[in-house]
C-alpha positions as CSV (number, residue, x, y, z in Angstrom):
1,X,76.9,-54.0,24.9
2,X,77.0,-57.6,24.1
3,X,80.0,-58.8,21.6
4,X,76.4,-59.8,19.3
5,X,75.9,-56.3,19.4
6,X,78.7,-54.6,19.0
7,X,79.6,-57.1,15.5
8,X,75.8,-56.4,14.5
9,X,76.9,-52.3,15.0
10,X,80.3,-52.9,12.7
11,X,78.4,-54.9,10.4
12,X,75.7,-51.5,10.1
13,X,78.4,-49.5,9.8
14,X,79.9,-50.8,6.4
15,X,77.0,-51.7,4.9
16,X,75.5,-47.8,5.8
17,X,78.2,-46.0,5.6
18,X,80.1,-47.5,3.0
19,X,77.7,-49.2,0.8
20,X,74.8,-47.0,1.3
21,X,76.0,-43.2,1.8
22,X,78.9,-43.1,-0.5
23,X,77.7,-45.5,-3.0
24,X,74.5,-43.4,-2.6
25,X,76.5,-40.8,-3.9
26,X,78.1,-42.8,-7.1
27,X,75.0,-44.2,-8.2
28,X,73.1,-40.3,-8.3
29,X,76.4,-39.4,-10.1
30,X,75.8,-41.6,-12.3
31,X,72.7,-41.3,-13.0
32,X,72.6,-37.3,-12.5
33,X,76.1,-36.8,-14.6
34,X,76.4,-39.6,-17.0
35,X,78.7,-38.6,-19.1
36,X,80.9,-37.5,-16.7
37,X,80.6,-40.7,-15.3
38,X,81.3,-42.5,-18.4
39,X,84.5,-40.8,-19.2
40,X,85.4,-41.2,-15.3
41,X,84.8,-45.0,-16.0
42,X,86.4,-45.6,-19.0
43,X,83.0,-46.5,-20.8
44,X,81.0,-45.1,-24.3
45,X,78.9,-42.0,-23.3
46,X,75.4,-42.3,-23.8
47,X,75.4,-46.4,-23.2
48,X,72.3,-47.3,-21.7
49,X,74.1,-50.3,-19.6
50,X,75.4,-47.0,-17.6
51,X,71.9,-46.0,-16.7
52,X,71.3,-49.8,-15.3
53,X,74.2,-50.0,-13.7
54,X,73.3,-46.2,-12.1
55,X,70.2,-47.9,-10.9
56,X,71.5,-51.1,-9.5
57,X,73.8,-48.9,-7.4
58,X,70.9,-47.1,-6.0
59,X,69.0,-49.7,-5.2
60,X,72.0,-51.4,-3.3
61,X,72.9,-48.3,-2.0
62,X,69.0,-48.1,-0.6
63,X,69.0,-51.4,0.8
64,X,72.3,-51.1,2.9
65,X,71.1,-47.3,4.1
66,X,68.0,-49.5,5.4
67,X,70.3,-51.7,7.5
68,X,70.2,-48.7,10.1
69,X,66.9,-49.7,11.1
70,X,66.6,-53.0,9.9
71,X,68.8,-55.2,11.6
72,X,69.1,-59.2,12.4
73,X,68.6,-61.3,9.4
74,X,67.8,-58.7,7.1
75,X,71.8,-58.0,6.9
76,X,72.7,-60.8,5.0
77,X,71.0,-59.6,2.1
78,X,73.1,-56.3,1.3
79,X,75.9,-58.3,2.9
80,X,75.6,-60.8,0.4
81,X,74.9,-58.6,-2.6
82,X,77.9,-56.2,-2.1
83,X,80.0,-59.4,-1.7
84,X,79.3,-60.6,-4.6
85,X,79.4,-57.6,-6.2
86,X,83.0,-56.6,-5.3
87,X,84.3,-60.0,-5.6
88,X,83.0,-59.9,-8.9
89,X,84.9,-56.9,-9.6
90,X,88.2,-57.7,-8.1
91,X,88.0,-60.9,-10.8
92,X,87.0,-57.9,-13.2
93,X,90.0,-56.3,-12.4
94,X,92.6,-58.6,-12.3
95,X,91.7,-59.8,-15.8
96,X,91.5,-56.2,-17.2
97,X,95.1,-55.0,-15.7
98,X,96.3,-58.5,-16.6
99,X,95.4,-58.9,-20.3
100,X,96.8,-55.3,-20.7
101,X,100.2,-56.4,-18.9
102,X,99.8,-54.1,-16.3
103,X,99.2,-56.7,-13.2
104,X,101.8,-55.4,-10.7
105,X,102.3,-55.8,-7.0
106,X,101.1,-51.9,-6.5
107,X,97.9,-52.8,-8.9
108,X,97.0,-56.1,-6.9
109,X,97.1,-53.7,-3.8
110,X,94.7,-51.5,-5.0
111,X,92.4,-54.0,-6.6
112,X,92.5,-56.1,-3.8
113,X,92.0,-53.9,-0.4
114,X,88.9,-52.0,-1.3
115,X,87.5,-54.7,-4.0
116,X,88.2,-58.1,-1.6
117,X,88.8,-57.4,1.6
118,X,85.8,-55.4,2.5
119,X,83.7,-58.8,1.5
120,X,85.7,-61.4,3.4
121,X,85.6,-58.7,6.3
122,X,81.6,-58.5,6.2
123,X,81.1,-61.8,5.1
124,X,83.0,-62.9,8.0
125,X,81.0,-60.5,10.4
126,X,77.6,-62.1,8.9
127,X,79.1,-65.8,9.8
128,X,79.9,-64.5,13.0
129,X,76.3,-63.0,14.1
130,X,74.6,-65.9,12.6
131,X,76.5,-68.5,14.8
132,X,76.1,-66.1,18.1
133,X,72.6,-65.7,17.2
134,X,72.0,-69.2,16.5
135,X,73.7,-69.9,19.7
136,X,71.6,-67.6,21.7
137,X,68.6,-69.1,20.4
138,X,69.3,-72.2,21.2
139,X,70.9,-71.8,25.1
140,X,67.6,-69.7,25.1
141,X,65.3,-72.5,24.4
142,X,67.2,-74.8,26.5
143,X,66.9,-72.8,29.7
144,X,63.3,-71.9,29.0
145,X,62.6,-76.1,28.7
């Protein structure tokens, strides 16, 4: 297997695995258990921005699990959607646990490793397979000239 293929094969597994089974899994809980959810979250039971947000997860959760046999330039959409999301959330975050004083080395950590590095890590894998691609396409074109 070609390095192309084996980034492409990372890059599936993250956005199926982590973005589309287990968040597959948070977005039914929240939709299935909501007030369970709510309290789990830190939010007002019964808040219909919870039944949104329940939604939003599935259909990201949806569009990753797709990744498994959609592949090329159809990644970059989850990729980019996820990334946004968690970096989003990591600003979230840092702003919550700071405002309440609570912005320790220990709380950075955890904010920071599943919130920020998961996006730079698949962001970087999307760079990465669009430059071999693009390179392949065009060593392609030149041989075939």
């Amino acid at each position: 297997m070609k390095v192309e293929g084996r980034l492409e094969l990372l890059l599936v597994y993250l956005l199926a695995g982590y973005h589309g089974f287990i968040m597959l899994g948070v977005a039914l809980f929240i939709l299935v258990a909501s007030d369970r959810a709510a309290a789990m979250l830190g939010v007002p039971a019964g808040n219909p921005f919870q039944q949104f947000f329940g939604f939003a997860y599935l259909g990201m959760a949806v569009a990753s699990t797709i990744s498994i046999w959609l592949r090329g330039r159809y990644l970059v959409g989850p990729v980019v959607c996820w990334s946004l999301y968690f970096f989003g959330a990591t600003y979230v975050h840092i702003a919550e646990f700071s405002a309440a004083g609570r912005l320790t080395l220990p709380a950075i950590l955890h904010i920071i490793l599943p919130h920020a590095l998961i996006p730079c890590l698949m962001l970087g894998l999307m760079a990465w397979l669009l430059v071999l691609s693009r390179r392949s396409t065009s060593v392609s074109a030149s041989s075939t000239a």
